[in-house]
N, C-alpha and C positions, 0 to 999 in steps of 0.2 A: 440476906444480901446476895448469897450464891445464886438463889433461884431468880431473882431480880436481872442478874445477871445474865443467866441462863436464857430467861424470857427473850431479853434486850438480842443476845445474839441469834436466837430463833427466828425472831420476828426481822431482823436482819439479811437470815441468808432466804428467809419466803421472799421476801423481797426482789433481792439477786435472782430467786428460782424465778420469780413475776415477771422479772425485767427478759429474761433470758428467753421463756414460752412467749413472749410478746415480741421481743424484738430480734433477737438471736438467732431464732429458728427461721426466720424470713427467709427467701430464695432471694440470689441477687439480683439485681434489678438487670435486665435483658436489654440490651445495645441494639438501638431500634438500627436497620439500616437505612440506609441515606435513598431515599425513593428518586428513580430514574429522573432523567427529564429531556426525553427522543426530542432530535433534531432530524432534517431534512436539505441538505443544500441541494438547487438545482441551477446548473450555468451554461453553456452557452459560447465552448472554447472559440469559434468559428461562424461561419455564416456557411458551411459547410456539413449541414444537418447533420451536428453532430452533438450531444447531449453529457453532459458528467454530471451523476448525482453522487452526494456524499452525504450517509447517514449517522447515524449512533444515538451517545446521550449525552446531553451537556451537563449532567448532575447526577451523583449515584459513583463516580470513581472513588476509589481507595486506594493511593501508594501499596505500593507491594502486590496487588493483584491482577489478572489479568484483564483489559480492558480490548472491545472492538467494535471493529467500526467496519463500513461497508462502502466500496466504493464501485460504483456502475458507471459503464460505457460503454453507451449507445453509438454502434455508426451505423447510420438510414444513409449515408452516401456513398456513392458507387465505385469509392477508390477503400483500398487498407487505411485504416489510422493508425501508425506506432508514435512512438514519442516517448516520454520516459513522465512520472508522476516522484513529488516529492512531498512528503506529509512528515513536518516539524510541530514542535511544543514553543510558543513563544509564550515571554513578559513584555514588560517594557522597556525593556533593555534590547532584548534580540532572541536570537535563537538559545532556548533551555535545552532541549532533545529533538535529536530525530529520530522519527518514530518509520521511518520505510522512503527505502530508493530505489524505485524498478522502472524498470523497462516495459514496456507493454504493445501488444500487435492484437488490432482487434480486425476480423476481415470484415468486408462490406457487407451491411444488414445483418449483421452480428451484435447481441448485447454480451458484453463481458463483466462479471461480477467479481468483483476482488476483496477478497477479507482481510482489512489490515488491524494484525493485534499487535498491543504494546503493555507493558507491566511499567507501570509508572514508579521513577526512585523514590525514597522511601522520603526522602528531604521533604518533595512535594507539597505541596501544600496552599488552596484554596485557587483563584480565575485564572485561567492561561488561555493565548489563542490556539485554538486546534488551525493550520492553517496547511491548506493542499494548494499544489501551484505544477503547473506544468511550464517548463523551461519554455520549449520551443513555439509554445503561443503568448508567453509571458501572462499568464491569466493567474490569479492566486484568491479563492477566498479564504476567510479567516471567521469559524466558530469560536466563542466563550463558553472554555466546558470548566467543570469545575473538579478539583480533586479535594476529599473532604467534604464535610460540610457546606451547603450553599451559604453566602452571609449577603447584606447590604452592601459588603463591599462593593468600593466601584469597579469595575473591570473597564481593564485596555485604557488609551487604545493601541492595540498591536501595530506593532512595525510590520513593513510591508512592501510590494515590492516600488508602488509608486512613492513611498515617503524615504527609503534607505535601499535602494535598490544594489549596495554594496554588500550588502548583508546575503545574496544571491548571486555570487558570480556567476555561477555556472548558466542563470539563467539566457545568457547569451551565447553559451556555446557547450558544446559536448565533450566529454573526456574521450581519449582514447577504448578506453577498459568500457567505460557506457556503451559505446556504439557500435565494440565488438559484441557485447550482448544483444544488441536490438539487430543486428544482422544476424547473427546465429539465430534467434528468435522468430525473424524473417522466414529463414529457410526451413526452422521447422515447422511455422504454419504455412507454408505452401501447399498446394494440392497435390504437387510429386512426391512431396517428404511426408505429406497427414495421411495418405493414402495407404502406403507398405515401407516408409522410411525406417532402416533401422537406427535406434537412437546413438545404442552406445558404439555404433561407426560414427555418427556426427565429429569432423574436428576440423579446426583452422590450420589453414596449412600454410597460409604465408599473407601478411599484410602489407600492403604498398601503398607510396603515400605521396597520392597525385597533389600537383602545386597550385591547392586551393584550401584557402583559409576554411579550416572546421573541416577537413575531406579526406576520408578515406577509404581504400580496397580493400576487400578481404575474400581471401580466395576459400570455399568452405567444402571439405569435402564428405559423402556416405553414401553406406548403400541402400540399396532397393532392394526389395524381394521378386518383383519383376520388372520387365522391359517398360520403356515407354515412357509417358510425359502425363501430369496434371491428372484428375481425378479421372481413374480407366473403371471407375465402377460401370459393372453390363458389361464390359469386356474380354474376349478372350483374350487369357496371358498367359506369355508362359512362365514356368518357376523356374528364375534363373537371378541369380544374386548382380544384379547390376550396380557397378559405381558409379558416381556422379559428383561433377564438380560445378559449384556456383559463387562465379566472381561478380559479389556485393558492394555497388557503390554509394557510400551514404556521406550526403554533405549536409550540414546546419540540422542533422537530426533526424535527415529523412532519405529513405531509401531514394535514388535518381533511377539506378538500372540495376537489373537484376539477370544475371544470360546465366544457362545453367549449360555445359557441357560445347558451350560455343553454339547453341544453334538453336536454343528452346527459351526465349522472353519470358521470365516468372511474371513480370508483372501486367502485361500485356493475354500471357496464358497462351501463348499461340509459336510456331516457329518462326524463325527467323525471315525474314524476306530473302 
């Protein structure tokens, strides 16, 4: 009966040891990632040869990770284009996240390439519109990317600015705080400040606020490392720390006049008459 016994539990634990070499010792199974899926937008703010493309991947995001995207602008026309860009996270409801609010100065026959990254919350989870809009053209499109897993799901369709154009106030007008940046911004791509401007002299010295709707002054002052006006490359100069004041006037978003020192037209490039 003992060895009866004995056998029964032997042939028992071979078993266990069988089950253990066969299945126990496996590797875990490896968490395939979620494969990319590259997009491309290309639009057409203006009639004013001026171009925005906005890249990345509409598949392949994960909550909690770093996620980016690429945004390019082209200006082939013969003036500056600033303005400001706004790149939100929508459902079907409205705005989830925003993902970047800037200011941007690109000069003529300039392409400017802008990296915007965002770390998606962790709630997230599966189609949203990725949607970039600029205020003061009111233009906005709207990508389906996905966070997680792609599914069948139906996605959108995204709110937007011609269906809830409430959902975008700002799209009609500028903040204060906004278009002191896009004038400081101004003055440091200029040719007198990109040239020898020192930066950390750049500062506003005083804002005035002419009586016109969305309009305002801003008087910006810094120095030079030499004399003179607009881009003096081949130039002889001398080395002497010059200061310089530029009163900015920007109404609906956009720079009107720009006079640097009472006597040098930034945007024109020329002196005064």
């Amino acid at each position: 009966m003992k060895n009866r016994v004995i056998l029964i539990v032997l042939a028992t634990l071979l078993l266990i040891a069988t089950w253990v070499v066969a299945y126990g010792c496996q590797p875990a199974p490896v968490e395939k990632p979620i494969p990319p899926d590259p997009f491309t937008t290309t639009w057409y703010p203006s009639e004013e040869q001026r171009t925005v493309t906005f890249s990345g991947d509409s598949a392949g995001h994960v909550a909690g990770e770093i996620a980016e995207f690429k945004l390019k602008l082209d200006n082939d026309s013969s003036e500056p284009w600033q303005g400001k860009y706004v790149v939100q996270l929508l459902d079907r409801n409205g705005i989830v996240m925003e993902i970047a609010r800037e200011t941007f100065y690109v000069p003529s026959s300039v392409e400017q390439e802008i990296v915007v990254q965002v770390e998606f919350n962790s709630e997230l989870y599966g189609p949203y519109g990725l949607s970039l809009y600029i205020p003061t053209r009111e233009t906005q499109s709207i990508e389906t990317i996905w966070i997680g897993e792609k599914t069948p799901v139906s996605a959108g369709p995204w709110p937007s600015i011609a269906t809830r154009p409430w959902l975008w106030p700002e799209s009609t007008e500028f903040s204060e705080e906004t278009t002191q940046q896009l004038a400081e911004d101004f003055v440091r791509h200029s040719p007198t400040f990109a040239f020898d401007g020192i930066e950390d002299t750049l500062k506003l010295e005083e804002t005035l606020y002419p009586d016109i709707e969305n309009a305002w002054q801003f008087v910006i002052q810094f120095e030079s490392r030499h004399a003179g006006y607009g881009d003096r490359t081949g130039q002889m100069l001398s080395q002497v720390i010059t200061p310089h004041e530029a009163v900015i006037t920007v109404e609906q978003g956009k720079v009107i006049s720009a006079i640097m020192d009472g006597k040098w037209d930034i945007l024109r490039q020329s002196m005064l008459d």
